[in-house]
C-alpha positions as CSV (number, residue, x, y, z in Angstrom):
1,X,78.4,-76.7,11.6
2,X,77.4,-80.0,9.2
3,X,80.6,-82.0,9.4
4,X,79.5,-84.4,7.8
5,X,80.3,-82.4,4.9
6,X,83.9,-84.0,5.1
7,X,83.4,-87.4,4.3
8,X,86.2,-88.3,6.4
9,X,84.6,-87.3,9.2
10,X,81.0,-89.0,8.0
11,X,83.5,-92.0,7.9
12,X,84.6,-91.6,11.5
13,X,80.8,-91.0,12.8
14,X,79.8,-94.0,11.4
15,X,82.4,-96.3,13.0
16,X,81.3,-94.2,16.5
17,X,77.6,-95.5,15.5
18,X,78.9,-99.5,14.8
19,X,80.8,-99.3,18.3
20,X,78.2,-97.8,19.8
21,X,75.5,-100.1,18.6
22,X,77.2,-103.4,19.0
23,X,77.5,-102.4,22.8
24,X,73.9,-102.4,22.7
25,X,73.1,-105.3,20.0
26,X,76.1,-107.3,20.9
27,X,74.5,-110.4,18.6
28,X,74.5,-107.8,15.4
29,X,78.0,-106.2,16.3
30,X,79.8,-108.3,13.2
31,X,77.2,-106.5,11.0
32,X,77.4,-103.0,12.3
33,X,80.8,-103.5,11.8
34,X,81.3,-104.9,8.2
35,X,78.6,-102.2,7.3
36,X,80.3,-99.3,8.6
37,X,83.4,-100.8,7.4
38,X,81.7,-100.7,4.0
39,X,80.6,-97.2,4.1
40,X,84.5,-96.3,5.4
41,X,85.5,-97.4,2.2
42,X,82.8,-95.8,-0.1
43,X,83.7,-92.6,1.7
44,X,87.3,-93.0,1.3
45,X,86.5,-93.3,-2.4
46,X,84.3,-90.1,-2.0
47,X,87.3,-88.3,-0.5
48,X,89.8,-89.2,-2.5
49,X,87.4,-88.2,-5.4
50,X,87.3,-84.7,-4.0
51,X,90.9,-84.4,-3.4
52,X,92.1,-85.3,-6.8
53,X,89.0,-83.1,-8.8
54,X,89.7,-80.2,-6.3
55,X,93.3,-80.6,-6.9
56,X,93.7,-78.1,-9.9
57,X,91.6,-75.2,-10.0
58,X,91.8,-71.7,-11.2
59,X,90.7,-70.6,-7.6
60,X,90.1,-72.2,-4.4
61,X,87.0,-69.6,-3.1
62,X,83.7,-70.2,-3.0
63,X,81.0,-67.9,-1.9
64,X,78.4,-68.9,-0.2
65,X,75.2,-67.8,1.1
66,X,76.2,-68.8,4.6
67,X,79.4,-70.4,6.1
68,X,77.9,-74.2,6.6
69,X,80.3,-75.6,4.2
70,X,83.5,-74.9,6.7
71,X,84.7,-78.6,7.5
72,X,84.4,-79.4,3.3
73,X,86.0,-76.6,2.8
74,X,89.1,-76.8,5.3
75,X,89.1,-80.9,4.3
76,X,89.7,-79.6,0.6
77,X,92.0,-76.5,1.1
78,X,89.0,-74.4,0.0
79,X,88.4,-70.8,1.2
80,X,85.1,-70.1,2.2
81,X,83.5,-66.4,1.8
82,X,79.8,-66.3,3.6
83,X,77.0,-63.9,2.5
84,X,76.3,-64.5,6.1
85,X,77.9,-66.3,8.8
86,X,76.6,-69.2,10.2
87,X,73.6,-68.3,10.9
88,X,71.8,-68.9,7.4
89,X,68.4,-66.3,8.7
90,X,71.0,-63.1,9.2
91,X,70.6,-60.2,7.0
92,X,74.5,-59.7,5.5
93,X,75.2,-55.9,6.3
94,X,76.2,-53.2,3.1
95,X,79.9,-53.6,4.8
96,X,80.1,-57.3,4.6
97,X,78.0,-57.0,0.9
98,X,80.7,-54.9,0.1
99,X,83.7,-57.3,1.3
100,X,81.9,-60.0,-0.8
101,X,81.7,-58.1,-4.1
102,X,85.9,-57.2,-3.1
103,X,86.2,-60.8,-3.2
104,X,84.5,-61.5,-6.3
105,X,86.5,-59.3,-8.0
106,X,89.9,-60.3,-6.8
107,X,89.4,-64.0,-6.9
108,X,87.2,-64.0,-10.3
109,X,84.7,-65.9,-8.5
110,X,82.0,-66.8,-11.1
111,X,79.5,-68.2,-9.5
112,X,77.5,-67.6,-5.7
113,X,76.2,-70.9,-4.2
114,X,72.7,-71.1,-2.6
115,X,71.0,-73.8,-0.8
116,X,67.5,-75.5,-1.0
117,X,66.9,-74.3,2.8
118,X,67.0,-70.3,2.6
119,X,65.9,-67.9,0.5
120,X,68.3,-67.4,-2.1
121,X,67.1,-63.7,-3.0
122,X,70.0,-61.6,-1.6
123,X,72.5,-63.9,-3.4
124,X,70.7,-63.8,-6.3
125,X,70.2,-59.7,-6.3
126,X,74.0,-59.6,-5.0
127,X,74.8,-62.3,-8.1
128,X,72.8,-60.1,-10.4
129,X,74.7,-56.8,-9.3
130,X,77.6,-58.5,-9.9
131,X,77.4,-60.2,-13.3
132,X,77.4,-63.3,-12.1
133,X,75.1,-66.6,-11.7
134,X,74.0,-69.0,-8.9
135,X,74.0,-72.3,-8.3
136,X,73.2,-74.7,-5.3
137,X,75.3,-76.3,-2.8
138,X,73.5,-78.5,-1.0
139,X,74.7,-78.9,2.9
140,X,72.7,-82.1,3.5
141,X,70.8,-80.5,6.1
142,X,67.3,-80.9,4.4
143,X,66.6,-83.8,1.5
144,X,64.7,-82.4,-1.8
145,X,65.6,-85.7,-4.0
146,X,64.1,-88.7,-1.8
147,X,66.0,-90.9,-4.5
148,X,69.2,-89.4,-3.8
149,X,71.5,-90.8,-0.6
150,X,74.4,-89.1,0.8
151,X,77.0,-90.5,-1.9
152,X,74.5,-89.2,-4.5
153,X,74.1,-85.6,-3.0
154,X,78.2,-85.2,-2.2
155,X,79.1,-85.9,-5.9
156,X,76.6,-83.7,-7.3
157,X,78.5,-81.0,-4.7
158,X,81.5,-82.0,-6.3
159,X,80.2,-81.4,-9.8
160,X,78.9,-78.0,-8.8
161,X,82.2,-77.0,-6.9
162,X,84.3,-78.5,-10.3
163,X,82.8,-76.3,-12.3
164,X,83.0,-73.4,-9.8
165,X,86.0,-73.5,-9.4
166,X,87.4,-74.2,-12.9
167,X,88.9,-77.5,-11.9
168,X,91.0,-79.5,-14.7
């Protein structure tokens, strides 16, 4: 599962990485560690960003077309409802298709979240039989936007999940 969508835990990776590389670089060790220190901080920001825009919403469930979005959703008291489990390529069965649109209903779930790596036609059909729309989610797994880093992609995630989720 992508921790690294918990920017807390991105920020603890990346001090493992500066450790780990100034062992090996011990003449670049000040650098790996001012950079990572760096990050740490942008990604404390991140976090913080998420915790106070995730704060107040009308619900706290997304659906999703998978469940890859577990560690961002446990970091941000967010329940996660996969399509399919974790494995992104499993068809959903009529039972669990069933369970979703339950969930739908009793949590006034708006919206069903994609991604830019699998095919988003059973969300959208499931959407669709529903009454509601799609949108993307994008677990980091796979870059579409070469322009866009990791701070870029996470905020645009928030935006989406804001709006979701009918956040104040």
């Amino acid at each position: 599962p992508p921790f690294w969508l918990d920017p807390m835990r991105m920020a603890d990776a990346a001090d493992a990485v500066a450790a780990q590389l100034a062992e090996v670089d011990p003449d670049g060790a000040e650098q790996f560690e001012a950079n990572a220190a760096e990050l740490r901080d942008e990604l404390e920001s991140l976090d913080e960003s998420y915790r106070t825009g995730l704060a107040q919403c009308s619900t706290t469930t997304i659906v999703v077309a998978h469940e890859a979005y577990g560690y961002l959703a446990g970091a941000y008291g967010l329940d996660q409802e996969g399509i399919s489990g974790i494995d992104p390529e499993a068809e959903p069965s009529p039972a669990r298709l069933r369970e979703i649109e339950q969930v739908v209903r009793e949590t006034g779930v708006g919206i069903i979240f994609t991604e830019s790596l699998i095919d988003p036609r059973v969300a959208e059909v499931l959407a669709d039989d529903l009454g509601i729309t799609t949108g993307v989610l994008d677990p980091l797994e796979n870059q579409a936007d070469p322009e866009a880093d990791y701070l870029d992609v996470m905020q645009t995630n928030l935006t989406s999940l804001r709006g979701a989720l009918g956040c104040a």
